[in-house]
GUTORSE-612914 format. One line per 2 residues: number of its first residue (from 1); their letters; for each residue x, y, z of C-alpha. Coordinates in steps of 0.2 Angstrom, whole numbers, plus 5000, padded with zeros to 4 digits. Layout:
NUM> A> X,Y,Z; ...
% end
This chain:
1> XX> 5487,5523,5420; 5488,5503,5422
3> XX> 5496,5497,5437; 5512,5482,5434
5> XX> 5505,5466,5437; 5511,5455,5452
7> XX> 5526,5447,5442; 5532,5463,5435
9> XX> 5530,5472,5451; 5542,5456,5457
11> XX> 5553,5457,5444; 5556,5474,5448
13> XX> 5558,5475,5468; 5568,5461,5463
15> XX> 5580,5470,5451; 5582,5486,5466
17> XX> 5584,5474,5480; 5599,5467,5468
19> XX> 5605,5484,5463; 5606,5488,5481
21> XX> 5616,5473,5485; 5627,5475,5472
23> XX> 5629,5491,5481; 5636,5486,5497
25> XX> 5655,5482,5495; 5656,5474,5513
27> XX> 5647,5461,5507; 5654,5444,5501
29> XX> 5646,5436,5487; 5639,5423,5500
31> XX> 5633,5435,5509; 5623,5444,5492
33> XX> 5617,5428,5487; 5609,5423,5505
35> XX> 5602,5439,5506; 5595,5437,5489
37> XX> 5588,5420,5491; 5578,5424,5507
39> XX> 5572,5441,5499; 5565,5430,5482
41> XX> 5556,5417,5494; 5548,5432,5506
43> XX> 5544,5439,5487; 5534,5425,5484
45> XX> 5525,5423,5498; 5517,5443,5500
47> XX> 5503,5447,5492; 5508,5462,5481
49> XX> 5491,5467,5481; 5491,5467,5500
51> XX> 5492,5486,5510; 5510,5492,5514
53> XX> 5513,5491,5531; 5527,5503,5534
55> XX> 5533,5498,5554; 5548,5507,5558
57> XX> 5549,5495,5574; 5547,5477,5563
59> XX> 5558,5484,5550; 5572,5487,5564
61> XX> 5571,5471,5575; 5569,5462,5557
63> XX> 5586,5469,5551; 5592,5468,5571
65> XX> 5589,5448,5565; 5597,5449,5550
67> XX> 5614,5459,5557; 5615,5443,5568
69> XX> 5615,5432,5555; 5625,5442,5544
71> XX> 5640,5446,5556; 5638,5434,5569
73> XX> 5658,5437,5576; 5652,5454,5578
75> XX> 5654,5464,5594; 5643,5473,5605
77> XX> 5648,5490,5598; 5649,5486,5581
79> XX> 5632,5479,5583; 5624,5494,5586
81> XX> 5633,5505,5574; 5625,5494,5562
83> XX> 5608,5495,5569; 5608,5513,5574
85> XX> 5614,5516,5554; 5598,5509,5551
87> XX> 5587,5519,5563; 5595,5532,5555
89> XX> 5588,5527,5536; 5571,5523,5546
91> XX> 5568,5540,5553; 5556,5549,5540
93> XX> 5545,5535,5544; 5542,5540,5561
95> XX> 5539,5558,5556; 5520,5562,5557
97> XX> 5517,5568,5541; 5526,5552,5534
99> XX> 5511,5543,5545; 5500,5552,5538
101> XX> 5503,5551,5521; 5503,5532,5522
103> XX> 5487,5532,5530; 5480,5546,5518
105> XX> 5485,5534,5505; 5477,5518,5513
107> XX> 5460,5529,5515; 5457,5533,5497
109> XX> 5462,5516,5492; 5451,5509,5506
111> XX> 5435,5524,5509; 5439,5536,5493
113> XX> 5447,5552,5489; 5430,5562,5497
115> XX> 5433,5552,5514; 5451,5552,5514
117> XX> 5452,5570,5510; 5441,5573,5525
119> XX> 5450,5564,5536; 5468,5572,5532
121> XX> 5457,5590,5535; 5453,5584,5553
123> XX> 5470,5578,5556; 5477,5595,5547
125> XX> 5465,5604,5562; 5471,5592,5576
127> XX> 5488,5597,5574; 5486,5614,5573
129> XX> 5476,5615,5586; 5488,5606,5597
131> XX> 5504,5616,5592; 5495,5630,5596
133> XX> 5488,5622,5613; 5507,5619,5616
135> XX> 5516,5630,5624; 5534,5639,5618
137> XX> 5547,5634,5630; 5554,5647,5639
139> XX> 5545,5660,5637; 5534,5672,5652
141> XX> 5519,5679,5656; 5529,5695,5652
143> XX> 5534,5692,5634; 5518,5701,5627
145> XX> 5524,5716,5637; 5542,5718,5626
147> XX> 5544,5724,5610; 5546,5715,5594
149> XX> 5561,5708,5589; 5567,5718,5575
151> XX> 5564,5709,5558; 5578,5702,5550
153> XX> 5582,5710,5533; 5591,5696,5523
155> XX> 5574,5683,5529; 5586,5671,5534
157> XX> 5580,5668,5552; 5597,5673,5561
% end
């Protein structure tokens, strides 16, 4: 499989980011063509070839910047609303096996399949061990004393 070259893989980050604004009906066509604009010249200066760094922190003061400059009348309130919109589409990022994924994926490029493979294994093994370290919140030093629960026949967990 060939991978696009850096103008194709341009052109096409370009074409979604457009899409997307085309997308967002509070936006005036100012607004699409600003946003547009600093996209194209932040396109230009990346290295496509670079690592992805996926910072759910830089990513959210970045559009913290970019709600100021877009909506600068804005209240408080509605400030927030617009940021906390955004915390919400950043949240699988800050799951651990998001994390993981990423750096699995920055290993094989980096160390190979053998070495990444190895390191998602012993991250695998951290975590079971410390969920299983962890312990399950209310419960008490008599619970291995009761019965069972009974099973629940339909599997549905209620």
């Amino acid at each position: 499989m060939t991978t696009p070259n850096a103008d194709d893989q341009r052109r096409q980050l370009r074409a979604s980011f457009e899409n997307l604004l085309q997308e967002q009906a509070e936006l005036s066509a100012d607004d699409r063509s600003f946003l547009l604009h600093h996209f194209n010249e932040a396109l230009e200066r990346q290295n496509l070839d670079a690592p992805i760094e996926l910072d759910p922190e830089v990513l959210r003061n970045d559009w913290a910047a970019a709600v100021d400059v877009l909506m600068p009348g804005v209240d408080a309130s509605e400030r927030e609303f617009q940021i906390r919109r955004f915390d919400d589409t950043l949240e699988p990022l800050r799951r651990d096996a998001v994390k993981d994924a990423v750096e699995y994926s920055r290993r094989r490029r980096d160390e190979g399949e053998e070495a990444a493979a190895v390191w998602l294994n012993q991250r695998n093994a951290q975590r079971k061990a410390s969920q299983a370290a962890t312990p399950v919140a209310n419960s008490d030093s008599r619970a291995s004393s009761r019965k069972p629960a009974p099973r629940n026949p339909w599997g549905n967990g209620g």
